[in-house]
C-alpha positions, 0 to 999 in steps of 0.5 A, a space after each residue: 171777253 170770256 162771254 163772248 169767248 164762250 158764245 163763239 165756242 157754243 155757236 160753234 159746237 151747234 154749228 158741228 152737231 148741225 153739220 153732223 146731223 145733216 150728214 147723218 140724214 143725208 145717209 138715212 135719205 140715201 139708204 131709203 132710196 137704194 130700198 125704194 129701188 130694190 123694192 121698185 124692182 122686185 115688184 117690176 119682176 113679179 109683176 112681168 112673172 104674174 103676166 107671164 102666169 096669166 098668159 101661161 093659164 090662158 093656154 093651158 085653159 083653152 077649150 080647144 087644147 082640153 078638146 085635143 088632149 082628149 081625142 089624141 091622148 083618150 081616143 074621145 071623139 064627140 057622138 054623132 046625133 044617132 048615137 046621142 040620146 036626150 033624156 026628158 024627165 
């Protein structure tokens, strides 16, 4: 009876390190998860801030807002075709 005595004691002790290591990465798997989220919404936010970045360069490239600052803000105006001269070399 000790035999089986001892075999029911070691079936048990495995059975508590099994439960324990299932607790245990069930915990790791969560945690991994609440990474993968916070991380997801961090490259959700930087990618919504690059769009705004390329929008935001898009105008202040524009040809016709360059063309406007410098006649409002320099006086620049395009030359009439008297006033322009080719050069040919």
């Amino acid at each position: 009876m000790t035999h089986a005595m001892t075999l029911v004691a070691l079936l048990a002790a495995l059975n508590f390190c099994s439960a324990v290591g299932v607790v245990y990465f069930k915990y790791l798997s969560r945690q991994s998860f609440s990474e993968i989220s916070s991380s997801q919404q961090e490259i959700d936010r930087l990618d919504v801030e690059w769009n705004q970045l390329q929008i935001e360069e898009g105008t202040f490239s524009e040809h016709g807002r360059i063309e406007r600052a410098a006649q409002e803000r320099l006086g620049m105006s395009l030359p009439d075709m008297e006033e322009t001269v080719m050069i040919i070399q």
